[in-house]
Every structure is written in structure tokens, then in C-alpha cells.
N, CA, C and O atoms as a GROMACS GRO file, in nm:
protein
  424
    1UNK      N    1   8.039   6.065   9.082
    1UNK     CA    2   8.135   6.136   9.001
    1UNK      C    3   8.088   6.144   8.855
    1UNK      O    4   8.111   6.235   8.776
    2UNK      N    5   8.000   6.008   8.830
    2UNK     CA    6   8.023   6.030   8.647
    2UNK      C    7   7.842   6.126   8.604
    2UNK      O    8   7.794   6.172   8.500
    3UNK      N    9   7.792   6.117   8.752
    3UNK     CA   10   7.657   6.173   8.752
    3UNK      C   11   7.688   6.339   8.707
    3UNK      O   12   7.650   6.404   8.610
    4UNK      N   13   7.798   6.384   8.861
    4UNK     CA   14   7.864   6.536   8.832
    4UNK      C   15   7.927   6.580   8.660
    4UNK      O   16   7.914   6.688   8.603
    5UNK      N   17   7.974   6.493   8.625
    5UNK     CA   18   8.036   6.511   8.497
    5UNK      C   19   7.971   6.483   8.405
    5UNK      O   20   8.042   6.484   8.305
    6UNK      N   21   7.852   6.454   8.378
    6UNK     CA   22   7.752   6.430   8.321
    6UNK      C   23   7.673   6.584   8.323
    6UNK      O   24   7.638   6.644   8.221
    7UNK      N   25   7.657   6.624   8.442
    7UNK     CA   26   7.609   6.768   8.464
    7UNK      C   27   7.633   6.878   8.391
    7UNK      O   28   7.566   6.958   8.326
    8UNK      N   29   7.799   6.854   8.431
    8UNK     CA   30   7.856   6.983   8.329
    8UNK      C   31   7.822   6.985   8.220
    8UNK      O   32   7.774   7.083   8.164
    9UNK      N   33   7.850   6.835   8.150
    9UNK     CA   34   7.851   6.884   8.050
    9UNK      C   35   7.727   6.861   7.970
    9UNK      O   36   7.749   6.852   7.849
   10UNK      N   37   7.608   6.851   8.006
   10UNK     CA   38   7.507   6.881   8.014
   10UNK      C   39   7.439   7.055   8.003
   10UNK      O   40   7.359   7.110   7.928
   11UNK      N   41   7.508   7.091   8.104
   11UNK     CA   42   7.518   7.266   8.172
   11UNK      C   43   7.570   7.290   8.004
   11UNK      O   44   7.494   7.334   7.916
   12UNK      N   45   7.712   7.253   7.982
   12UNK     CA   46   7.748   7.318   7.927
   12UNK      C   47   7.675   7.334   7.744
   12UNK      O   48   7.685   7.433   7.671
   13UNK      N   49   7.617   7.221   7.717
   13UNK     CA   50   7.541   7.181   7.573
   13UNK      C   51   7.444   7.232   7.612
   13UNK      O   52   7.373   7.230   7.512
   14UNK      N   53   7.353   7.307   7.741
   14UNK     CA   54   7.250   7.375   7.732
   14UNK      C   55   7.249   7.545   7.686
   14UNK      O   56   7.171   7.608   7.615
   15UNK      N   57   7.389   7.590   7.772
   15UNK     CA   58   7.390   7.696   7.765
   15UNK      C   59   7.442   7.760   7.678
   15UNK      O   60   7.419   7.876   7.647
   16UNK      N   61   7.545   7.657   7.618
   16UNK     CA   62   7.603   7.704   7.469
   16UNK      C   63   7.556   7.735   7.331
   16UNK      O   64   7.605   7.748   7.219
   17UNK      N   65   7.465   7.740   7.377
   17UNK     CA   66   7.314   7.746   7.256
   17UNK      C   67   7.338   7.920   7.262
   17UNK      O   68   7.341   7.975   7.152
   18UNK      N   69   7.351   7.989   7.355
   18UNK     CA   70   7.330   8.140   7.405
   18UNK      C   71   7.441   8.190   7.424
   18UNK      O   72   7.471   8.266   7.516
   19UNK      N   73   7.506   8.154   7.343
   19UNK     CA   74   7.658   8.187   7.403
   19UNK      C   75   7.720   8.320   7.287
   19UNK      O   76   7.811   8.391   7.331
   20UNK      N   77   7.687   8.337   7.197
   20UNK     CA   78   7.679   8.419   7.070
   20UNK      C   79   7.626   8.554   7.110
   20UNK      O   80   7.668   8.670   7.121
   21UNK      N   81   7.474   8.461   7.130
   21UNK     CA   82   7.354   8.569   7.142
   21UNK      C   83   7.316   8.664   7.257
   21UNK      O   84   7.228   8.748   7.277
   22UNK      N   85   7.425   8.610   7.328
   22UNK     CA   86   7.410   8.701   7.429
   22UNK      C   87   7.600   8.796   7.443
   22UNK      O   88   7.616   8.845   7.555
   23UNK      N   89   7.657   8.806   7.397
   23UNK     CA   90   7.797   8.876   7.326
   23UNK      C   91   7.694   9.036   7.283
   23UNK      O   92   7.606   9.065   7.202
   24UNK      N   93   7.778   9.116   7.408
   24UNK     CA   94   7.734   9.272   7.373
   24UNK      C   95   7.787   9.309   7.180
   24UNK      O   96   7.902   9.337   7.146
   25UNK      N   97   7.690   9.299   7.101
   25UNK     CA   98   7.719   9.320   6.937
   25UNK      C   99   7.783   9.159   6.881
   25UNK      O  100   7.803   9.050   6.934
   26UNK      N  101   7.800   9.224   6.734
   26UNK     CA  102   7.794   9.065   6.647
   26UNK      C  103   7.939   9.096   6.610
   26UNK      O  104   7.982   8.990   6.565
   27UNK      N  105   8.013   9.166   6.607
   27UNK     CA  106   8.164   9.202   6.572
   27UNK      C  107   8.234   9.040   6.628
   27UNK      O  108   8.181   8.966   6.711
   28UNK      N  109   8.368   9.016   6.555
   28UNK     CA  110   8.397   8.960   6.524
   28UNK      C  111   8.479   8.916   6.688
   28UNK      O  112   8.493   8.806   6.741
   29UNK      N  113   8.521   9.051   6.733
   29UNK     CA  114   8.598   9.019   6.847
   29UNK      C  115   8.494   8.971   6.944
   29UNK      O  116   8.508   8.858   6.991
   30UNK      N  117   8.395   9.041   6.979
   30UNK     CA  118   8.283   9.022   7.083
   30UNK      C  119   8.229   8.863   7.044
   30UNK      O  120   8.190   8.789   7.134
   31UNK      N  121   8.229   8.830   6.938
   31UNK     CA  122   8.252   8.664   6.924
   31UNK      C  123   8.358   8.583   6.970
   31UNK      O  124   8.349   8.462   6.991
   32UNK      N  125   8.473   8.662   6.986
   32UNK     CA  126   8.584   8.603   6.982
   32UNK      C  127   8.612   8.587   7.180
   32UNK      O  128   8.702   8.528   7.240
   33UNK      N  129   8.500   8.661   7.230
   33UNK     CA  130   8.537   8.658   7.349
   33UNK      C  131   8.520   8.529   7.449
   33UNK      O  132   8.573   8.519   7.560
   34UNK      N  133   8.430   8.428   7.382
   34UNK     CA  134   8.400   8.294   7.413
   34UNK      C  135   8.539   8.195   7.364
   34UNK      O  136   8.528   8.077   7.398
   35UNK      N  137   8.657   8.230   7.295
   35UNK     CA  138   8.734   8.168   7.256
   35UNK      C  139   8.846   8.196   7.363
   35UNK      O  140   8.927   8.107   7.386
   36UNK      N  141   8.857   8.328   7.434
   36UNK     CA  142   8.945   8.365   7.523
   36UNK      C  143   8.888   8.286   7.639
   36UNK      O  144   8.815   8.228   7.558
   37UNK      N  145   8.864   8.247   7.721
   37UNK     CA  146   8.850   8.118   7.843
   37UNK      C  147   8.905   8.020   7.817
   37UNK      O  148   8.933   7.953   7.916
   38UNK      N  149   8.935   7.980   7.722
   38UNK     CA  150   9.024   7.838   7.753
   38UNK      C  151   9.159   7.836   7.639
   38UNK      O  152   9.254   7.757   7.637
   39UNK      N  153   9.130   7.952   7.546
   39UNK     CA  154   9.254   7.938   7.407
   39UNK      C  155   9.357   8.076   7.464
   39UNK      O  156   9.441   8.122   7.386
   40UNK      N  157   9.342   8.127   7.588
   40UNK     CA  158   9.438   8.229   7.590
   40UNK      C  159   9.551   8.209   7.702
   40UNK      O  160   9.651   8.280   7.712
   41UNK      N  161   9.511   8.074   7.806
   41UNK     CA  162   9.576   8.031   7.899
   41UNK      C  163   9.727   7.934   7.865
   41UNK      O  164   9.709   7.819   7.825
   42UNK      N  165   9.799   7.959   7.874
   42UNK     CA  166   9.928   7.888   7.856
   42UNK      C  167   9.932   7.766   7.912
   42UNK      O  168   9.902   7.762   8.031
   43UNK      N  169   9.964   7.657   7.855
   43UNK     CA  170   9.912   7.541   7.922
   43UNK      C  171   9.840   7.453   7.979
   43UNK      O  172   9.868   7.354   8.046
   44UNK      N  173   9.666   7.532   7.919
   44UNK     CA  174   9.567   7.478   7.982
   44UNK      C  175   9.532   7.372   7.930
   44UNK      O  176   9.554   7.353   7.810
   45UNK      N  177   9.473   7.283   8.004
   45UNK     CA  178   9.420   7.143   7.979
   45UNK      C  179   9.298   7.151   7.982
   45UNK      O  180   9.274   7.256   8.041
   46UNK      N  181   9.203   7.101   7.954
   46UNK     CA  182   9.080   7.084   7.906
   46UNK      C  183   9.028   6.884   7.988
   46UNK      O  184   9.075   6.780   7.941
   47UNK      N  185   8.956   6.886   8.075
   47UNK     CA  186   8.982   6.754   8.129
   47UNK      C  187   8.840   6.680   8.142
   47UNK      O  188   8.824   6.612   8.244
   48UNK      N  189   8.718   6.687   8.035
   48UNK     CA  190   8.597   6.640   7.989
   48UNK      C  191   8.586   6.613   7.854
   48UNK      O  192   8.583   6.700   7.768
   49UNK      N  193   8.580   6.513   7.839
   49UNK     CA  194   8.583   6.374   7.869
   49UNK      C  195   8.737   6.318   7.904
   49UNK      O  196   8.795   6.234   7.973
   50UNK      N  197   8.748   6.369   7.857
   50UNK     CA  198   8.935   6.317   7.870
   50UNK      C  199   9.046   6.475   7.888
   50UNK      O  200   9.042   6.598   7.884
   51UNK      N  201   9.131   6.369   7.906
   51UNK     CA  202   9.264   6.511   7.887
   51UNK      C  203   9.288   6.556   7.762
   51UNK      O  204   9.358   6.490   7.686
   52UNK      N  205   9.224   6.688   7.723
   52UNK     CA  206   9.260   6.777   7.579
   52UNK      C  207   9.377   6.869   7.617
   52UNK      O  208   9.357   6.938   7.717
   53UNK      N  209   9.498   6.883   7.554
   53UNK     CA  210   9.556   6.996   7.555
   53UNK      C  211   9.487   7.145   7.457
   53UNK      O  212   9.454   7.163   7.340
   54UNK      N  213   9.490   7.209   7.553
   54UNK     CA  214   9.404   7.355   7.498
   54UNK      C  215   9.506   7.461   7.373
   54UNK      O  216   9.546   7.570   7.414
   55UNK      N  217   9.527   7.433   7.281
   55UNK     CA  218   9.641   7.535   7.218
   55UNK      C  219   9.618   7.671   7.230
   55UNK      O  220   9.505   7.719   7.234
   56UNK      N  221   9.715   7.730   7.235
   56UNK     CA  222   9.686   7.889   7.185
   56UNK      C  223   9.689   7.925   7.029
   56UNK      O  224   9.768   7.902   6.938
   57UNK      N  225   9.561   7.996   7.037
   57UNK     CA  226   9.532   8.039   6.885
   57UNK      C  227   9.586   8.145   6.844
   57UNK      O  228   9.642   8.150   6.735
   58UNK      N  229   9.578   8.264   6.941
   58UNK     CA  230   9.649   8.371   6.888
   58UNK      C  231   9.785   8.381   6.811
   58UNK      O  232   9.888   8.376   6.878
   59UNK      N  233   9.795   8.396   6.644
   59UNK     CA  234   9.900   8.407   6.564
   59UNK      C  235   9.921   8.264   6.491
   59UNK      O  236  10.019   8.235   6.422
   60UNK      N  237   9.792   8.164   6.522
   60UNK     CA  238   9.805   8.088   6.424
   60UNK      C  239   9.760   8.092   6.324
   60UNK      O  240   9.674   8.177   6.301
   61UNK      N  241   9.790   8.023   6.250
   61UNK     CA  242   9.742   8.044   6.046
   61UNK      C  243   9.571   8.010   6.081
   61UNK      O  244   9.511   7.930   6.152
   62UNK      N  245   9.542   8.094   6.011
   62UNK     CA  246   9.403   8.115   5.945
   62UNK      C  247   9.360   8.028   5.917
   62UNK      O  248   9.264   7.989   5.984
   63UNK      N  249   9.401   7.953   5.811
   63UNK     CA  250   9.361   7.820   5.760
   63UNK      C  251   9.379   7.713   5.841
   63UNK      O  252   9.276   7.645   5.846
   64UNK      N  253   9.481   7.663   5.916
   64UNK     CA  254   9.427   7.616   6.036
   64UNK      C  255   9.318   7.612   6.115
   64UNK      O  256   9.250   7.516   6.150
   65UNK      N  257   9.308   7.735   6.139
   65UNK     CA  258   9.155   7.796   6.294
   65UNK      C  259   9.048   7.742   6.168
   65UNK      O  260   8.980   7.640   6.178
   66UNK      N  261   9.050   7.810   6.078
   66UNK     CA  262   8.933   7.788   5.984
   66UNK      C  263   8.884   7.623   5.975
   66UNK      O  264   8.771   7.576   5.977
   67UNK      N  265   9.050   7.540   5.962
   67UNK     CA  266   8.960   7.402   5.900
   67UNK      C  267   8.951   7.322   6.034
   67UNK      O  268   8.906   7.208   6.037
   68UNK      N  269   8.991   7.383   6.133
   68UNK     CA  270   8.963   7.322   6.266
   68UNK      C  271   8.817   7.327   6.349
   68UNK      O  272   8.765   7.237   6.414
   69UNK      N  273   8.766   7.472   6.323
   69UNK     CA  274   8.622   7.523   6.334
   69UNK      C  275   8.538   7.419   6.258
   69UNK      O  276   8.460   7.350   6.324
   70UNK      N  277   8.547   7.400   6.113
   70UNK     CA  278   8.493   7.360   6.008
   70UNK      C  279   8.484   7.204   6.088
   70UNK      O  280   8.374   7.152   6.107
   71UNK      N  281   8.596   7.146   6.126
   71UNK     CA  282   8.606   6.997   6.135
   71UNK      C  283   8.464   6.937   6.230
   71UNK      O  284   8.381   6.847   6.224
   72UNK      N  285   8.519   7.120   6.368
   72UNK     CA  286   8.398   7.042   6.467
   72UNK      C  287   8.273   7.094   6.447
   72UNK      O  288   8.166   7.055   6.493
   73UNK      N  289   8.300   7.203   6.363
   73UNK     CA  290   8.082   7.202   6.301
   73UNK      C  291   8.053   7.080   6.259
   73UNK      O  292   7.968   7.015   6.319
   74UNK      N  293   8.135   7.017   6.123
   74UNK     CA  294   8.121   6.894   6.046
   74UNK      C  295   8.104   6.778   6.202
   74UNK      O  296   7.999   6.713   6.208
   75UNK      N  297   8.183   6.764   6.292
   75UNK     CA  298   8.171   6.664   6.350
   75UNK      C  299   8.236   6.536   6.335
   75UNK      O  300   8.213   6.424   6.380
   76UNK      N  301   8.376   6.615   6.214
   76UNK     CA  302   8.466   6.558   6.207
   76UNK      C  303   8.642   6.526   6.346
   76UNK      O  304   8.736   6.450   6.371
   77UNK      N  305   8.567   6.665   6.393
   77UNK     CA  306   8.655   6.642   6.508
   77UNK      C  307   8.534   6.645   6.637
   77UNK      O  308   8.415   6.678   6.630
   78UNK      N  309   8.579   6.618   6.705
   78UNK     CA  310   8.517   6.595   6.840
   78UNK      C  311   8.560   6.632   6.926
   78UNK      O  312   8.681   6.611   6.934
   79UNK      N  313   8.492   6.712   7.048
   79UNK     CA  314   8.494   6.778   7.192
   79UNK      C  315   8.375   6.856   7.196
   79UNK      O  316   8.364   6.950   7.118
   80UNK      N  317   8.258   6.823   7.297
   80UNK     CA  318   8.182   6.852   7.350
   80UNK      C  319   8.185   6.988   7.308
   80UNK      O  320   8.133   7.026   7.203
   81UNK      N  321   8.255   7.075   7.402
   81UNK     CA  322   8.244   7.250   7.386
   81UNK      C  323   8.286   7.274   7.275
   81UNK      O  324   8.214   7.363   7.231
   82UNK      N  325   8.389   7.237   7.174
   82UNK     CA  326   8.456   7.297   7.066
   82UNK      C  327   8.342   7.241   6.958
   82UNK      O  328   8.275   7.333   6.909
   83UNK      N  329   8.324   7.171   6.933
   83UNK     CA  330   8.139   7.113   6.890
   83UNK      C  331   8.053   7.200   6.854
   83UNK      O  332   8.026   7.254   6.747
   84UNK      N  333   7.992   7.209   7.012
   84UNK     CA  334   7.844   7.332   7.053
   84UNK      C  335   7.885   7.491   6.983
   84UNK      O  336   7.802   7.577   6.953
   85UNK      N  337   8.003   7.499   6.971
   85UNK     CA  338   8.053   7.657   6.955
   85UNK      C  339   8.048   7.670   6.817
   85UNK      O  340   7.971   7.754   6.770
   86UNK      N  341   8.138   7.581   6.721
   86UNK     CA  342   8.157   7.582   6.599
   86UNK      C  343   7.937   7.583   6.546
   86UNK      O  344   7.876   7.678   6.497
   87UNK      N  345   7.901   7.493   6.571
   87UNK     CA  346   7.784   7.439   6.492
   87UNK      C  347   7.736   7.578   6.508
   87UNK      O  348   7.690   7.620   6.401
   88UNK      N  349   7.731   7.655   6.593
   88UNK     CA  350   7.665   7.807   6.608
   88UNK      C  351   7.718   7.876   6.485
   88UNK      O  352   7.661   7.978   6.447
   89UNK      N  353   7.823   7.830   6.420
   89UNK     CA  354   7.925   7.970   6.364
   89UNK      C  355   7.874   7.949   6.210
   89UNK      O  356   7.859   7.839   6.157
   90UNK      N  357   7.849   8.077   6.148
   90UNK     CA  358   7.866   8.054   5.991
   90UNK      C  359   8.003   8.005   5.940
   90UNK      O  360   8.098   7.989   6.016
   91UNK      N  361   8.007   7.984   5.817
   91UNK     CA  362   8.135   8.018   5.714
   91UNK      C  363   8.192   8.143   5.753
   91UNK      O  364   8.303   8.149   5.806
   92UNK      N  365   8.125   8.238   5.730
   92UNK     CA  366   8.168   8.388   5.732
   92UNK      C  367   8.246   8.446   5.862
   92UNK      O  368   8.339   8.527   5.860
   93UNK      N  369   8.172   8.372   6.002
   93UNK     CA  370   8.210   8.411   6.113
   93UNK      C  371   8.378   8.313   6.120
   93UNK      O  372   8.496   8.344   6.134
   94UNK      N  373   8.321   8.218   6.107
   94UNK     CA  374   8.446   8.143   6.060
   94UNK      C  375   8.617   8.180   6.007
   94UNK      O  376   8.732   8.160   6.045
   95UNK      N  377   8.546   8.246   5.896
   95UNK     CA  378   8.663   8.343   5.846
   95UNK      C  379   8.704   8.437   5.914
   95UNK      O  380   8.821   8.475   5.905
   96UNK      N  381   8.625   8.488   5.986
   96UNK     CA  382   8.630   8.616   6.023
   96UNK      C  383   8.760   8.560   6.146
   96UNK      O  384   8.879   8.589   6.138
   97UNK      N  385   8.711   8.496   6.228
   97UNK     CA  386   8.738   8.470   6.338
   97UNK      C  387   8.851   8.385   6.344
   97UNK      O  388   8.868   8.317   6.446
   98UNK      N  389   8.931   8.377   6.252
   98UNK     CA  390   9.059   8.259   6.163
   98UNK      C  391   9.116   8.408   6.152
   98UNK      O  392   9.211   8.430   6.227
   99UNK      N  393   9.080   8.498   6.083
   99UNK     CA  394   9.194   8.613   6.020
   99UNK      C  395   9.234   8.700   6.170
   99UNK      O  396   9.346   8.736   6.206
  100UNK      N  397   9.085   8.723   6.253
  100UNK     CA  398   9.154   8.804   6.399
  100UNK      C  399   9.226   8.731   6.455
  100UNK      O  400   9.324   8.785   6.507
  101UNK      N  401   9.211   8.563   6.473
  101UNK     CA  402   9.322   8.566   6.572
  101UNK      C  403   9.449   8.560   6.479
  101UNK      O  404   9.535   8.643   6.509
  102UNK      N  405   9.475   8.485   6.377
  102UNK     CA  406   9.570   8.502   6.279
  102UNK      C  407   9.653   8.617   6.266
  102UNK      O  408   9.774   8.618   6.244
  103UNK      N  409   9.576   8.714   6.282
  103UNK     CA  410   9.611   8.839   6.301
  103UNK      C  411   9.677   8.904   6.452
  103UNK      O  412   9.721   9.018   6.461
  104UNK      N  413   9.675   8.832   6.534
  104UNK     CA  414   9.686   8.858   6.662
  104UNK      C  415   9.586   8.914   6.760
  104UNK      O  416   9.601   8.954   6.875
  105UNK      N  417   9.463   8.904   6.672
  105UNK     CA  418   9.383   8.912   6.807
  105UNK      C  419   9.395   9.071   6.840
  105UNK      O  420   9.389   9.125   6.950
  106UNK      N  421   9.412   9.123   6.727
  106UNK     CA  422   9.372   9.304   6.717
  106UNK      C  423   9.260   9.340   6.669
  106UNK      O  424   9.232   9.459   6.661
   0.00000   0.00000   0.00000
């Protein structure tokens, strides 16, 4: 079991490297499409390493998404995937990607 779960998330710190760079264009939404799998599900749980509750982002404050991104580039917050994703992101994308969903994700 801890070999399998070791895998994933293994899988997942390999492939998340490409996870940007392969998004048809650099627009803000086509970034944003790696955030819809686990932030658009109502109630999803997140269950590596532990039990994370998954929030929904859409229509939250900006400054929130922003210093939450920021925390897990810094490595001030911690989770494997929310981690690998942020460290990819500029400042700029950052912002960017705080005001669409803030915005609702239009």
C-alpha cells in the first residue's frame, strides 16, 4: 500500500513539471484548466498524504488565491500537488489566476 502511494505521488511530482507546458496557449484560463480537477468538485477530498478538504475557488477573494499560491511556492504551506503547481507559477500568473477565479472564472 505505502509502495502504491508512494507511486502516485511520485507520478504525480514527475509529471507536474509539464503540466503548464503542455495547456493548448499561455492565457490565463488554459492555465486555469489544471485548477478545475480538484477546485471545481463540491465536496472533494483530496486523500495523499492525508485527508485535505479541496475548497472551491471560484468567487473567492483574490487575495486569498494569491497568498495561498504564494504560501505553497514559498513552501510555507504544504501539499504535494498544490506545491508542484504553484512553484511553476510566476507572480504575474499568480495574479492573473487570483482575479479569474475571483472573478468567477469568466
Amino acid at each position: 500500500m505505502k509502495l502504491r502511494l508512494f507511486s502516485v505521488f511520485l507520478f504525480a511530482l514527475l509529471t507536474s513539471g509539464t503540466v503548464f507546458a503542455e495547456q493548448p496557449g499561455s492565457s490565463t484560463q488554459a492555465k486555469s484548466n489544471q485548477c478545475i480537477g480538484c477546485h471545481e468538485i463540491a465536496g472533494y477530498k483530496n486523500v495523499f498524504p492525508k485527508v485535505y478538504p479541496i475548497p472551491k475557488i471560484v468567487n473567492q477573494s483574490a487575495a486569498f488565491i494569491e497568498y495561498a499560491l504564494k504560501a505553497y511556492r514559498s513552501g510555507e504551506r504544504i501539499h504535494p500537488s498544490m506545491s508542484a503547481i504553484a512553484a511553476q507559477l510566476s507572480d504575474e500568473d499568480i495574479k492573473a489566476l487570483a482575479a479569474f477565479y475571483a472573478e468567477g472564472a469568466k
